[in-house]
C-alpha positions as CSV (number, residue, x, y, z in Angstrom):
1,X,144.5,289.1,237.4
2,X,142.5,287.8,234.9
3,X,142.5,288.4,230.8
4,X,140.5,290.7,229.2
5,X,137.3,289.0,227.5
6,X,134.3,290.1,225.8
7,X,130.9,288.1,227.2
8,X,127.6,287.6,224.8
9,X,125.2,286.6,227.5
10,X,122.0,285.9,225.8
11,X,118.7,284.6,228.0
12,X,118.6,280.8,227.9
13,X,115.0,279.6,229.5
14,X,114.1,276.6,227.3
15,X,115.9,273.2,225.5
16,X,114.8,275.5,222.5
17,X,116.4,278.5,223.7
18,X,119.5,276.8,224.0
19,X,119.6,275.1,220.5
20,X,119.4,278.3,219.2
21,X,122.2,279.4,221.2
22,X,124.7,276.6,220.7
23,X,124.1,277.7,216.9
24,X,125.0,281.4,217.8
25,X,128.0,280.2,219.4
26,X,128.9,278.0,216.8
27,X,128.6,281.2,213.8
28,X,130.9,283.5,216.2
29,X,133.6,280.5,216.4
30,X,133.5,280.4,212.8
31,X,133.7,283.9,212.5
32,X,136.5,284.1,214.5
33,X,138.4,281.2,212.8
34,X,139.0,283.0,209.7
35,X,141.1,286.2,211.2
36,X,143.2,286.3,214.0
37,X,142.0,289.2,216.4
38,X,139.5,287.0,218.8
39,X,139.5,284.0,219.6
40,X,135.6,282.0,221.0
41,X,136.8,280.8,224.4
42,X,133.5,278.5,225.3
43,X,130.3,279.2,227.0
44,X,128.8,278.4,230.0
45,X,125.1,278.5,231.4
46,X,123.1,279.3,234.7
47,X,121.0,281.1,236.1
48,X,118.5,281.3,233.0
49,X,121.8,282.8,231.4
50,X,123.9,281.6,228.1
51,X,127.1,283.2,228.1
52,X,129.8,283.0,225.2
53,X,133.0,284.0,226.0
54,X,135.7,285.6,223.6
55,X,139.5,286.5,224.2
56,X,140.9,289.6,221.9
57,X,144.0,289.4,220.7
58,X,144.8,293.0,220.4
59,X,142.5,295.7,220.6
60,X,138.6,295.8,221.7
61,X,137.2,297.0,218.3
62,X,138.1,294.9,215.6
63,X,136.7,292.1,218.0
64,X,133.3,294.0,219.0
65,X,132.9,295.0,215.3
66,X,132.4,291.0,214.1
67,X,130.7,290.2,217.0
68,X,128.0,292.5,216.2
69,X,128.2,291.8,212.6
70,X,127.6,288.2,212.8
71,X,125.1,288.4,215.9
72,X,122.9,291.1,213.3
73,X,123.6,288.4,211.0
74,X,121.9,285.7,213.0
75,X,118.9,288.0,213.7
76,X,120.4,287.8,217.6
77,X,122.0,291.1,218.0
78,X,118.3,292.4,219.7
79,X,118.2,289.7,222.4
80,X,122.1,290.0,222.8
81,X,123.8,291.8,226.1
82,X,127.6,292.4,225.1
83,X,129.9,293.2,227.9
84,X,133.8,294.0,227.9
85,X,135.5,291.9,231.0
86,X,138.7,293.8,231.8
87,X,141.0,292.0,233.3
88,X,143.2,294.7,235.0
89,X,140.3,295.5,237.2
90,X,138.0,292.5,237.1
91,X,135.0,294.5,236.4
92,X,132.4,294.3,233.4
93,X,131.6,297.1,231.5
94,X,128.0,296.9,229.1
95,X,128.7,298.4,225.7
96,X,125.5,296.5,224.3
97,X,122.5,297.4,224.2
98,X,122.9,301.6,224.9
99,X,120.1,301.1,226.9
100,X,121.2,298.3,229.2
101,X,120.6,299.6,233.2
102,X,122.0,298.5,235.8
103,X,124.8,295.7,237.2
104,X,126.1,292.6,234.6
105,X,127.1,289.6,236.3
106,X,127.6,286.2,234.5
């Protein structure tokens, strides 16, 4: 059984695209080093995806709250799909954007 985890998968197409999103990654880990509810687990890329992963250490919405906070901060909340991983169940649940059809897979 796996750990719950909250994924910001962003599209990565270009060398540009991915500058960008190293940068992203980098406000959220810095975000998340001055409190102690989430903690930025890495990234990894494929499939024309970026992907940052983040481990809560208590509840979902203190977590979710600063990720959206610092991604509307960055001017990437728009291009951002935010997805809850929960571990009991192994299965991905989208809770960003309202409008987001259809499966999530990393």
């Amino acid at each position: 059984m796996g750990k719950n985890k909250i994924v910001v998968q962003f599209n990565a197409e270009n060398q540009s695209d991915l500058d960008r999103l190293f940068q992203i990654e980098e406000t959220l880990f810095q975000a998340f080093s001055q409190c102690y509810d989430g903690v930025v687990d890495g990234h990894d890329i494929g499939q024309g995806k970026f992907n940052i992963f983040i481990t809560p250490s208590s509840t979902w919405g203190p977590v979710l709250e600063r990720v959206k906070a610092y991604l509307k901060l960055r001017g990437a909340l728009s291009d951002a799909v935010i997805a809850k991983f929960h571990g009991k169940t192994e299965r991905y649940e989208v809770i960003h954007p309202a409008s987001h059809s259809g499966s999530f897979a990393l």
